[in-house]
C-alpha positions in Angstrom: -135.0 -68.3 160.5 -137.8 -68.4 163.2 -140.1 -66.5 160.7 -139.8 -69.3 158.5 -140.4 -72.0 160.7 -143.5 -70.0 162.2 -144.8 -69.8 158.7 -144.2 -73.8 158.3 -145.9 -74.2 161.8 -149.2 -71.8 161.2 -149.3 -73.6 157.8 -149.5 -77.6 158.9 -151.6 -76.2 162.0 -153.6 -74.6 159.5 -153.9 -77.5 157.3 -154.4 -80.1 160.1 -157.7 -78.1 161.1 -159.0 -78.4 157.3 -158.5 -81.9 157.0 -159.7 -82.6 160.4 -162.9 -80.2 159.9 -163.3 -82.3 156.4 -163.3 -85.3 158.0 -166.0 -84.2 160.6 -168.3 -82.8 157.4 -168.0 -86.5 156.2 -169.1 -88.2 159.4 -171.6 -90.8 158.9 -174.7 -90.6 161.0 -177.0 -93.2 162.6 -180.2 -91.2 161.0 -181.4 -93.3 158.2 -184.3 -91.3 157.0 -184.6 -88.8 155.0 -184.0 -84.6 155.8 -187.9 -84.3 157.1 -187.1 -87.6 159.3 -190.2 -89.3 157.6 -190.0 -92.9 156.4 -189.0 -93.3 152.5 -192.1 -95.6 150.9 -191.0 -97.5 147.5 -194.0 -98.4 146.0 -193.9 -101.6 143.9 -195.7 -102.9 140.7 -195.6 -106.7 140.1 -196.9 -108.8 137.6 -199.7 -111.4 138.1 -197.4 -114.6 138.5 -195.6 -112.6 141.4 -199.0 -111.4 142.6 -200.6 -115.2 142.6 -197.7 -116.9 144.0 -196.9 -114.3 146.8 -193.2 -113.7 145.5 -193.8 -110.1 145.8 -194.9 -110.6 149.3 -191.9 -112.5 150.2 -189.8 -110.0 148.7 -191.3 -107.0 150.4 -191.7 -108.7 154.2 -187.7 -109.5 153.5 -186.7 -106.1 152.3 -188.7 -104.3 154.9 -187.0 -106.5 157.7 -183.8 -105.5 156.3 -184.1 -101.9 156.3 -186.5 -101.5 158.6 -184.0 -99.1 160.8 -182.8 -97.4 157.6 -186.5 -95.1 157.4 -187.3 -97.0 153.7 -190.2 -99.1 153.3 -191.9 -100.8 150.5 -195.2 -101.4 149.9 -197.6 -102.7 146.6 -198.2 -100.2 144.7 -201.9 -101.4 144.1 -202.6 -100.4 140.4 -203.8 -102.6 137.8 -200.2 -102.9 135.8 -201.3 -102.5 132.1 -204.0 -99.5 132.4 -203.0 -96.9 135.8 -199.4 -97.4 134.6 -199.9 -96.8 130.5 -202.7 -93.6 131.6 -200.7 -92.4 135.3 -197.1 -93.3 134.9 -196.0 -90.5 132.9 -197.6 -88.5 135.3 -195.3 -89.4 138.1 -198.2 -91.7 139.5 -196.8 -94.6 138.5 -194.5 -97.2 141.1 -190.2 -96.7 142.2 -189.8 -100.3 141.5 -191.5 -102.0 138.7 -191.4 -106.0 138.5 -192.5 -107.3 135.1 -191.6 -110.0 132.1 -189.3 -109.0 130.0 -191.2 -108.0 127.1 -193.4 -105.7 128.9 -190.7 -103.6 130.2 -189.5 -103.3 126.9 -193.0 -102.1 125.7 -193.9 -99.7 128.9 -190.0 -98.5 128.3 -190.6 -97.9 124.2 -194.1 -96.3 125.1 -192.6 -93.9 127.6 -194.2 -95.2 130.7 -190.8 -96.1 132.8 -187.2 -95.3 131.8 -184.9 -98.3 130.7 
């Protein structure tokens, strides 16, 4: 009888430490950047009405601001859109975040320049 219940007892002690040790693995952290602690740059391509009328601006000073603790920022990307992307995208020079008309995503996309 007590060999059982020390069995039961080792067991849900046991078990308690996993799930308490899983728990622990899952912690979130405050650190926000990346494994080498440097800051995560998005680089962004607009098109020329975003460009004229400052959208892109406006859209980058607001998403910096809102992860500026998180170690992400994001920054023009400063290509010409048609040529640098069509000769350097599929090089892996191209921009994370690409903000175009419709129909030229479609054609960088069908050309192999950016994936849909």
């Amino acid at each position: 009888m007590i060999n059982k219940t020390l069995k039961k007892l080792i067991c849900l002690g046991l078990s308690t430490i996993l799930i308490a040790s899983l728990f622990a693995g899952c912690g979130g952290s405050d650190d926000s950047k990346d494994a080498s602690g440097e800051t995560i740059v998005l680089h962004i391509l607009e098109n020329d009405t975003a460009k004229s009328e400052g959208y892109l601006e406006k859209l980058i000073d607001a998403f910096n601001e809102e992860y500026k603790d998180k170690g992400i920022q994001a920054v023009d990307a400063n290509m010409d859109e048609f040529t640098d992307l069509a000769a350097n995208g599929p090089y892996g020079y191209g921009p994370d975040v690409l903000y175009q008309a419709n129909d030229q995503l479609m054609t960088f996309a069908a050309d192999k320049h950016i994936l849909p």
